[in-house]
C-alpha positions as CSV (number, residue, x, y, z in Angstrom):
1,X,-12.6,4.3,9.1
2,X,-13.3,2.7,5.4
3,X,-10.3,0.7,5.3
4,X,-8.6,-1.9,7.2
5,X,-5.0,-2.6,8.1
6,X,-3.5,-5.6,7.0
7,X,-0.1,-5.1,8.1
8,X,-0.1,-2.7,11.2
9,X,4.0,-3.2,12.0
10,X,4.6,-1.6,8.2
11,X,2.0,0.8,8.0
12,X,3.1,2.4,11.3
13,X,6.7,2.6,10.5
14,X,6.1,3.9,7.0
15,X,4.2,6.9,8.6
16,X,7.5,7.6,10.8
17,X,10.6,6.3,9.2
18,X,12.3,4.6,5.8
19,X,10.5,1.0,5.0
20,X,13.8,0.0,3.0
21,X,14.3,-2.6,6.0
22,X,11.2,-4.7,6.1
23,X,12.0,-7.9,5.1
24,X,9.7,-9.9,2.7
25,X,9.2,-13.2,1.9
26,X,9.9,-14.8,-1.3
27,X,6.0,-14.6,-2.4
28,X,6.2,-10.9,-1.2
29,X,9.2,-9.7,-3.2
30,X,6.7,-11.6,-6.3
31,X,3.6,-9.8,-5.8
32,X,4.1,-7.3,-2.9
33,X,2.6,-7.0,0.7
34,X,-0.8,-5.9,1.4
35,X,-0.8,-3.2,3.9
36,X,-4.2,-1.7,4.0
37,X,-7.3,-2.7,2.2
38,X,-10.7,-0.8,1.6
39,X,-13.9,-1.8,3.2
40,X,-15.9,-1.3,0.4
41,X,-14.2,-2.6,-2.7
42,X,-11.7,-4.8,-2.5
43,X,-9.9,-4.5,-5.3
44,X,-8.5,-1.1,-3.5
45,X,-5.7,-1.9,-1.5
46,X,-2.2,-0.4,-0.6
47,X,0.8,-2.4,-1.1
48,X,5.0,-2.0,-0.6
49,X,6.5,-3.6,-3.3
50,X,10.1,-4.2,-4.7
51,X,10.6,-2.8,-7.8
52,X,14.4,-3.6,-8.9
53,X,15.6,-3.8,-5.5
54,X,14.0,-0.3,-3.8
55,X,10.7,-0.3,-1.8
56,X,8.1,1.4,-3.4
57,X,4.5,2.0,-2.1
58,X,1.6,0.6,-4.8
59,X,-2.3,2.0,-5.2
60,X,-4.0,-1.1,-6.7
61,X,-7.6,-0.3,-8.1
62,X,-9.3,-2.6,-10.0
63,X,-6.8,-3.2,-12.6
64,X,-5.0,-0.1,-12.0
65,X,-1.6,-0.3,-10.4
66,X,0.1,3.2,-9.5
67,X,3.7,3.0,-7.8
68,X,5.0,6.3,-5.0
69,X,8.3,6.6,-3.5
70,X,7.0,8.2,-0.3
71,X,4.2,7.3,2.0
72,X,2.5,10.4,2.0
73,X,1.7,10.3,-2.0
74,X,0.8,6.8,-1.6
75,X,-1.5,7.7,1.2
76,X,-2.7,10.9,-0.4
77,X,-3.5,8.7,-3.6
78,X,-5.3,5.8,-1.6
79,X,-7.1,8.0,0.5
80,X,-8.4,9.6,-2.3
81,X,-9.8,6.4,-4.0
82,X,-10.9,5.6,-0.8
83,X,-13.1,9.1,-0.6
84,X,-14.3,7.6,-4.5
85,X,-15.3,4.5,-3.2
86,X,-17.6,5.6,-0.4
87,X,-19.5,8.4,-2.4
């Protein structure tokens, strides 16, 4: 595995169900919550993120930042930088 979970509770219900309920704190709803992170470069990293009140899942790279509705593009997308990263 080439990444690490930050925040297993979120990354397991975004896999099975709507994330619009997690709550975040007031430094979360400011620059997002980490949810995974790569090993390798650690300026990869997945984040949810409110963007004018809806939960949206964020690639950060470097300084790239790429916003997804739904898990599965997000995961899709960080999975492939992740694949990057490591070759």
């Amino acid at each position: 595995m080439n990444y690490k979970i930050i925040n297993k509770q979120v990354f397991e219900q975004a896999q099975l169900r709507s994330v619009s309920d997690v709550p975040f704190t007031q430094e979360e709803l400011q620059i997002g919550m980490k949810i995974a992170v790569s090993k390798e470069d650690n300026t990869l990293s997945l984040y949810l993120v409110d963007v004018n009140g809806q939960k949206k899942f964020d690639v950060r790279w470097d300084d790239s930042s790429e916003h997804f509705n739904g898990w599965h593009s997000a995961w899709e997308n960080f999975s492939w930088c992740l694949n990057i990263v490591s070759n």
